[in-house]
Each structure stands twice: as structure tokens, then as C-alpha cells.
C-alpha positions as CSV (number, residue, x, y, z in Angstrom):
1,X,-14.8,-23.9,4.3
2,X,-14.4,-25.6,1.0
3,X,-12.2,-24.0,-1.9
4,X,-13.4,-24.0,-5.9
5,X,-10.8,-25.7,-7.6
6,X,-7.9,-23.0,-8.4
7,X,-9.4,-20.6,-6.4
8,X,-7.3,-19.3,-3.3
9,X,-3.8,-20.4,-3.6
10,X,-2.1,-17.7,-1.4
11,X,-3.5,-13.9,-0.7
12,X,-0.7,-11.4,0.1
13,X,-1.7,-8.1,1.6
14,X,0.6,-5.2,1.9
15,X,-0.4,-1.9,3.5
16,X,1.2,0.7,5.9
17,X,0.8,0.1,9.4
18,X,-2.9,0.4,10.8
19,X,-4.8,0.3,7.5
20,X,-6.5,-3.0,8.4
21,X,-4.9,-5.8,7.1
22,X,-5.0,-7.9,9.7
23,X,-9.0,-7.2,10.3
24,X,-9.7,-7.6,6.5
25,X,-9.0,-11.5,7.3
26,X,-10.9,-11.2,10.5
27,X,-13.8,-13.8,9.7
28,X,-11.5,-16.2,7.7
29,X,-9.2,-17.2,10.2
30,X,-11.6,-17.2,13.8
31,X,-11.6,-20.8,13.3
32,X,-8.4,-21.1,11.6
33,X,-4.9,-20.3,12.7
34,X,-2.9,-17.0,13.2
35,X,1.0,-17.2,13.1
36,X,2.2,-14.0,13.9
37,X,5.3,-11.8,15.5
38,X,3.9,-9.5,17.4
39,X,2.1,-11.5,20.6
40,X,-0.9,-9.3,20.4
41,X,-1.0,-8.4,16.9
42,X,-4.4,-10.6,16.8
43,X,-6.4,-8.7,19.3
44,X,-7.1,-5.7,16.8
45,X,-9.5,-8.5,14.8
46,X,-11.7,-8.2,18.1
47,X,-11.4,-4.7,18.5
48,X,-12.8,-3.9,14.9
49,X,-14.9,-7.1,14.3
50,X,-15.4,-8.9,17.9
51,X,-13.2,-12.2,16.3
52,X,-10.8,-14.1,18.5
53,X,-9.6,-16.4,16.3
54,X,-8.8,-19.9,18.4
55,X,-5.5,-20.7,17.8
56,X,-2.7,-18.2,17.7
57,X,1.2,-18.6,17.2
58,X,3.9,-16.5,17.5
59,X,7.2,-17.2,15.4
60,X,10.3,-14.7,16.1
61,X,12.4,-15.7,13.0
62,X,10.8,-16.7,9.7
63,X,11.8,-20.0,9.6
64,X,9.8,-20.4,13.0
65,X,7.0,-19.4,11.0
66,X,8.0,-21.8,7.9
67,X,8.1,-24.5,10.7
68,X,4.8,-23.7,11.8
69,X,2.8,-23.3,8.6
70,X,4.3,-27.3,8.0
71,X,2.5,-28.2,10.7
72,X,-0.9,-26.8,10.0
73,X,-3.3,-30.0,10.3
74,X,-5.7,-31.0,7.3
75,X,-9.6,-29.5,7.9
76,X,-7.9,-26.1,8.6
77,X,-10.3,-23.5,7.7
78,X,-7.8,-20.9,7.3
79,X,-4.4,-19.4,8.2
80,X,-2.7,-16.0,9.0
81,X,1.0,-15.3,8.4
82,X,1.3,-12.2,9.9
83,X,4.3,-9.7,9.8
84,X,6.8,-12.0,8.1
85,X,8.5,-8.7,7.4
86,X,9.4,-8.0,11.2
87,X,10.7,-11.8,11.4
88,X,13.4,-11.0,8.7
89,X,14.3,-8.1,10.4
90,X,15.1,-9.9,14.2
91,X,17.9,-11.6,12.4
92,X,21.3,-10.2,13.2
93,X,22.3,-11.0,10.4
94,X,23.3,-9.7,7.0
95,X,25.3,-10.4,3.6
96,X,25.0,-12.8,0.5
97,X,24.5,-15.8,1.9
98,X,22.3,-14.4,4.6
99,X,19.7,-12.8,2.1
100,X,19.8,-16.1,-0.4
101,X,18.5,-18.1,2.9
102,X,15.9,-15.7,3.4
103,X,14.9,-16.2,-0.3
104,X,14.9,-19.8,0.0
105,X,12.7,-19.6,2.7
106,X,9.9,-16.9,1.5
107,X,9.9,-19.9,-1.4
108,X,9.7,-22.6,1.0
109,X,6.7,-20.5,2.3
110,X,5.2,-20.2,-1.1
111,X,5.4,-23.9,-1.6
112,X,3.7,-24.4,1.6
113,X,0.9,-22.3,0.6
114,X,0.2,-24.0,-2.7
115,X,0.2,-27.6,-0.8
116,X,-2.1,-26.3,2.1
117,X,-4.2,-24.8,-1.1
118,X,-4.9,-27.9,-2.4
119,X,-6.4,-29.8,0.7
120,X,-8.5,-26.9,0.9
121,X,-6.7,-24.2,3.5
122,X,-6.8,-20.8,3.0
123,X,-3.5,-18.8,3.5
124,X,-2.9,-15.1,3.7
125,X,-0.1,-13.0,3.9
126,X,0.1,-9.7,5.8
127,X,3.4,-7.3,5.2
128,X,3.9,-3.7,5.7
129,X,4.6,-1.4,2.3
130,X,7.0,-0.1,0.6
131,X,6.5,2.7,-1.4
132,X,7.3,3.2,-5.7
133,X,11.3,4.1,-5.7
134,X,14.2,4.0,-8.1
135,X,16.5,1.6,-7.8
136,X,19.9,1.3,-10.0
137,X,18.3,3.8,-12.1
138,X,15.1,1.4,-12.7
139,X,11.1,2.4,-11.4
140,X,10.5,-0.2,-8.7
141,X,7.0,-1.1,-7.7
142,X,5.7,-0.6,-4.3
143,X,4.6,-3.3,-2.9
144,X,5.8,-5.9,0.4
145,X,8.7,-5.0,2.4
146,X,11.0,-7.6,1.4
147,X,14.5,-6.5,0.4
148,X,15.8,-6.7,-2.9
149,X,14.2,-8.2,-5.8
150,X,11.8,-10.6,-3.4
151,X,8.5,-8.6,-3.2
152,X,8.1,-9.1,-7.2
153,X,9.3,-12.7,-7.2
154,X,7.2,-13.5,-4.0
155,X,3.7,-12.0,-5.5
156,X,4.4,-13.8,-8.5
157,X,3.5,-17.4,-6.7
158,X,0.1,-15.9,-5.2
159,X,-3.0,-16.2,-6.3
160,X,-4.2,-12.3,-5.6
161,X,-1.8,-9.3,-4.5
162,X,-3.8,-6.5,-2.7
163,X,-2.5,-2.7,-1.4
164,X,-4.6,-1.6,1.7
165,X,-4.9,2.1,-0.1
166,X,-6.3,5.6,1.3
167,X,-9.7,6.4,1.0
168,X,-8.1,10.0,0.3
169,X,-6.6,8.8,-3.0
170,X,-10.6,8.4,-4.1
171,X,-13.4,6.1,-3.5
172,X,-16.5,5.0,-4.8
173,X,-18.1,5.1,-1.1
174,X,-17.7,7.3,1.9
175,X,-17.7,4.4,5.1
176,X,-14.2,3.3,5.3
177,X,-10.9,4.5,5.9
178,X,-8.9,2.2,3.7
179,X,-9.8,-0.3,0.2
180,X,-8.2,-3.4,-1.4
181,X,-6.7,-2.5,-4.7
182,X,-5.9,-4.9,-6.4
183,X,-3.7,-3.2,-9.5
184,X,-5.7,-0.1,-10.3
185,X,-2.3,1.8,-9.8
186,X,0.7,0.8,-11.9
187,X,3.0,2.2,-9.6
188,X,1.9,-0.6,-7.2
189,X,1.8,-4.6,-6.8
190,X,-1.6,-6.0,-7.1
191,X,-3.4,-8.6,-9.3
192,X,-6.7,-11.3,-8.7
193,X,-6.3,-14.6,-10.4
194,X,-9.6,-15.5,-8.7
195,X,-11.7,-12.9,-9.8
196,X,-11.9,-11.3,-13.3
197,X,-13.9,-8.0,-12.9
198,X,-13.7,-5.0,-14.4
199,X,-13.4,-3.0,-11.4
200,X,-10.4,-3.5,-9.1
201,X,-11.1,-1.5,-5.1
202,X,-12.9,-3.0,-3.3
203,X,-14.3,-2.8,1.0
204,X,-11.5,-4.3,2.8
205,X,-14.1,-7.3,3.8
206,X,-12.1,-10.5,1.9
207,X,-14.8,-13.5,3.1
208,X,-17.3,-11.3,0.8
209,X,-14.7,-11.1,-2.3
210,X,-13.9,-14.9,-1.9
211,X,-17.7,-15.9,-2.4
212,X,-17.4,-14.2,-5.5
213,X,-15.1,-16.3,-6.7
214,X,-17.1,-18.9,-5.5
215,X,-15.2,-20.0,-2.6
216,X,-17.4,-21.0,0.2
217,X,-16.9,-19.4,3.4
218,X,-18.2,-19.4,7.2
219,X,-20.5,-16.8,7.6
220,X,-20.7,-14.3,10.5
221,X,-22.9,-15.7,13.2
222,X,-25.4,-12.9,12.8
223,X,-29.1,-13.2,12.6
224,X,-30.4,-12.9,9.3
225,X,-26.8,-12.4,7.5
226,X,-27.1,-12.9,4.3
227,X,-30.9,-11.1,4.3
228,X,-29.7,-7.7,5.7
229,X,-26.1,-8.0,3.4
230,X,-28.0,-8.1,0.5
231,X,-30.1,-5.3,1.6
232,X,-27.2,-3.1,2.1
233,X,-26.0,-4.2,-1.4
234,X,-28.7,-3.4,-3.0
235,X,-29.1,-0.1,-2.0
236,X,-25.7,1.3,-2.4
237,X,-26.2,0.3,-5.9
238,X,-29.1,1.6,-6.1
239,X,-27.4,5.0,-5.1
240,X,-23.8,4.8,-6.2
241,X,-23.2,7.7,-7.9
242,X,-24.4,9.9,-5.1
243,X,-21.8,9.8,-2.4
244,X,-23.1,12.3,0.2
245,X,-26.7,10.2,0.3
246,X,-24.6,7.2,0.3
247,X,-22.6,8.2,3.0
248,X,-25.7,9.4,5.0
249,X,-27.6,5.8,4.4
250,X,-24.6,4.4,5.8
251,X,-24.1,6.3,8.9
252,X,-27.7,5.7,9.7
253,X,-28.2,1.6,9.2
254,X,-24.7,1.4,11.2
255,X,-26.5,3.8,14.5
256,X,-29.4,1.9,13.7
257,X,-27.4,-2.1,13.6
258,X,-25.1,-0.9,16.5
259,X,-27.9,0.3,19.0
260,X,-29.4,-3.3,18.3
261,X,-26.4,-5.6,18.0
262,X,-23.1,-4.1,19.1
263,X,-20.8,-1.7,17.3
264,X,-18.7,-4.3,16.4
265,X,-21.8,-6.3,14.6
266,X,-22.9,-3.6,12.9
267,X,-19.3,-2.6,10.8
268,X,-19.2,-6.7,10.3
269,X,-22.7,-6.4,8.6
270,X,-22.2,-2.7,7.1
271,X,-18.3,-3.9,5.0
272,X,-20.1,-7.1,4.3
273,X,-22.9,-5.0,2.1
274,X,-20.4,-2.4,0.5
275,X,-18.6,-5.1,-0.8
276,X,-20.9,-7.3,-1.7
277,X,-22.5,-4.5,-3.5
278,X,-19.1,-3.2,-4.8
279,X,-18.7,-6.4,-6.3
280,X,-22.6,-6.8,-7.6
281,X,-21.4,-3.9,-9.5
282,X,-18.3,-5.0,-10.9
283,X,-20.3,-7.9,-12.6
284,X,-23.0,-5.5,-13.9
285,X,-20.7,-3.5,-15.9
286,X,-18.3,-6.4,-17.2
């Protein structure tokens, strides 16, 4: 995996619990590295995609995981921070001088990122969500659930800041549950330095979304990739303002991908195609 120059410096992913955030990462990070809290956090990428990635880490405390990221060896594909929010919470621990450390080390992290950026490593962020609230009589942005003022000073060091957001808030296609939004909602976090389109939802399939930007990612090891990806693409563009027969073209290449290479091939190839033709879109009406 090689990144474009300025392209990729930290992803941060917030969403409630089972929307996919760890799976939206799936193909990045089989090669790469997964820090996490939860021992078995990484086993939902094969349940959804069939990825193991290789080399998994757990870190109890954040500052294990800080530890760890420093250690991540050059040629690193890509890495995983998963559930930093969890590993502030196993501190016993509270008060002034307690929450300063943490801040200290959420920007020890985001320094980490940037360095591991620039020899070419991918890093993403996975956090659960807080919702929009009021706060000393001011509107607060939902977004990562850090305390305090740290979700908006964290996102500011990333590169791109996505919400894992309900299908039932509205979608362009029927076929999954949850999309990245990257800022369509004010009430919310989100922003892409690596992408300028008009349109900001997208599949939850982030490999397809960084070739866009022209970052250039492992593919799937699938037969003819690319060929039946495009293929999808096209024709949900070809039919995207007709969601019914959209979500009936869908349902039948997925019966027809699964019967001949595995459920967990078939959603691979199918959220590769919606995004790649969500984005397609996205440059057509720029």
C-alpha cells in the first residue's frame, strides 16, 4: 500500500456500537496491525468480510496502546486503534491532573499518526458516539466519546472524521444498514481533507473511498475484482433514482455472488460496487 502525498494522515470513525466500524477497515488492516481492547473485538471483520487480519494487539490502558502504535515497524500497510474510548474508561482514576494526562496522550497519539503517515502507514481510529447535547448552555457536536472538550480538538489533527449513521435517517441505496457521513449533518463531527466531493455518505467500504483519493490499496483477493466492481458501479448509476429496482438488482447479484463464492465474498464485492458507484457519482455532479 503506497499513500499520495497528503493523503491519509489519520481516519477517525465514531458510531454507536454494532454499526460497522470496525468491518468498514476490514481489507485495510488484514495485512496490517489491529490494537484493540476488547480480545475479540477483531473477529467481527471475519464474520462480515472473511478478514483475519495477521497481527492483533490488545492494550488495556491508553498509554498501552500509545506504546504500541510507537512500535509499529516501517512497510506497515495499515493499523487499527480500536476502542480507545474503553481504555480511558479502565482507569480508576479521575480529577484535573488525571484528564490533562489523558489529553496529553490522545495528542501523543495524533502525533504518532502523522509520523506513521508519512512513511506511508495508514491509521484509523474507531470510538463509540456521543450524541448532540448542551453543555454550559452551549450546542455541542456529537461526535467520539471523549470527555470534555477532546472529541473536537482530537478530530481537528485528522485527516477525515466519519459518523457510522442509520440507513433510517435516509439513503441513496437500499443494501446496507449503516453509511459514512462525513458532515452532511451539522449537529455532528465529520469532514474529508482527502476527498473534495459534492456528496458526503457514502457505503461503509473505506479501501474503495481511499482509491479515490488516489491512495493505492490491496485489493480483495477475488477473481476478477475490479471487473465485476465496476459492473456493480455502473449500474446502480445507471438506476439511482429508483430505489426499489436498485434494491432488487442488489439482492439478486448478492444470491447470485454468494451461491458462487461465499456470503462473505459476495457483501466484499457488493459494498465495493455501491461505493465505488456512490463515489462515480459524486464526481459526475461536482
Amino acid at each position: 500500500m503506497s499513500v499520495k502525498r497528503g493523503i491519509g494522515a489519520g481516519w477517525v470513525l465514531f458510531g454507536s456500537n454494532g454499526t460497522g466500524k470496525t468491518a468498514a477497515v476490514a481489507h485495510l488492516v488484514a495485512e496490517g496491525t489491529v490494537i484493540q481492547f476488547k480480545p475479540e473485538a477483531h473477529r467481527v471483520m471475519d464474520t462480515v468480510y472473511g478478514v483475519t487480519p495477521k497481527n492483533v494487539h490488545v492494550a488495556p490502558k491508553l498509554e498501552d496502546a500509545l506504546k504500541l502504535l510507537k512500535r509499529i515497524p516501517a512497510g506497515t500497510s495499515a493499523v487499527l486503534l480500536d476502542d480507545p474510548h474503553y481504555m480511558i474508561e479502565a482507569y480508576a482514576e479521575s480529577g484535573p491532573n488525571f484528564w490533562k494526562r489523558i489529553s496529553s496522550t490522545l495528542y501523543a497519539i495524533s502525533e504518532v499518526t502523522d509520523q506513521l503517515a508519512a512513511k506511508g502507514v495508514l491509521v484509523f481510529i474507531t470510538v463509540n458516539m456521543q450524541p448532540p447535547r448542551v453543555s454550559s448552555g452551549k450546542n455541542v457536536r456529537g461526535g467520539p466519546m471523549f470527555p470534555g472538550q477532546m472529541p473536537e480538538k482530537f478530530c481537528g489533527l485528522f485527516h477525515a472524521v466519519a459518523r457510522l449513521a442509520s440507513s433510517d435517517e435516509g439513503t441513496r441505496y437500499p443494501g446496507w444498514d449503516y453509511w459514512l457521513d462525513f458532515g452532511s449533518d451539522p449537529e455532528y463531527m465529520g469532514k474529508n481533507r482527502d476527498l473534495a466531493l459534492s456528496v458526503k455518505r457514502y457505503p461503509p467500504f473505506v479501501s474503495e473511498i481511499l482509491r479515490a483519493g488516489g491512495v493505492t490499496v490491496n485489493v480483495p483477493v477475488v477473481d476478477n475484482y475490479d471487473k465485476v466492481v465496476q459492473k456493480i458501479a455502473n449500474d446502480v448509476q445507471v438506476e439511482y433514482t429508483d430505489l426499489e429496482e436498485v434494491g432488487s438488482y442488489i439482492g439478486e447479484r448478492f444470491q447470485r455472488l454468494a451461491a458462487a463464492k461465499g456470503p462473505k465474498v459476495a457483501r466484499t464485492i457488493i459494498m465495493a460496487g455501491l461505493t465505488r458507484g456512490s463515489l462515480q457519482y459524486a464526481k459526475l455532479i461536482l
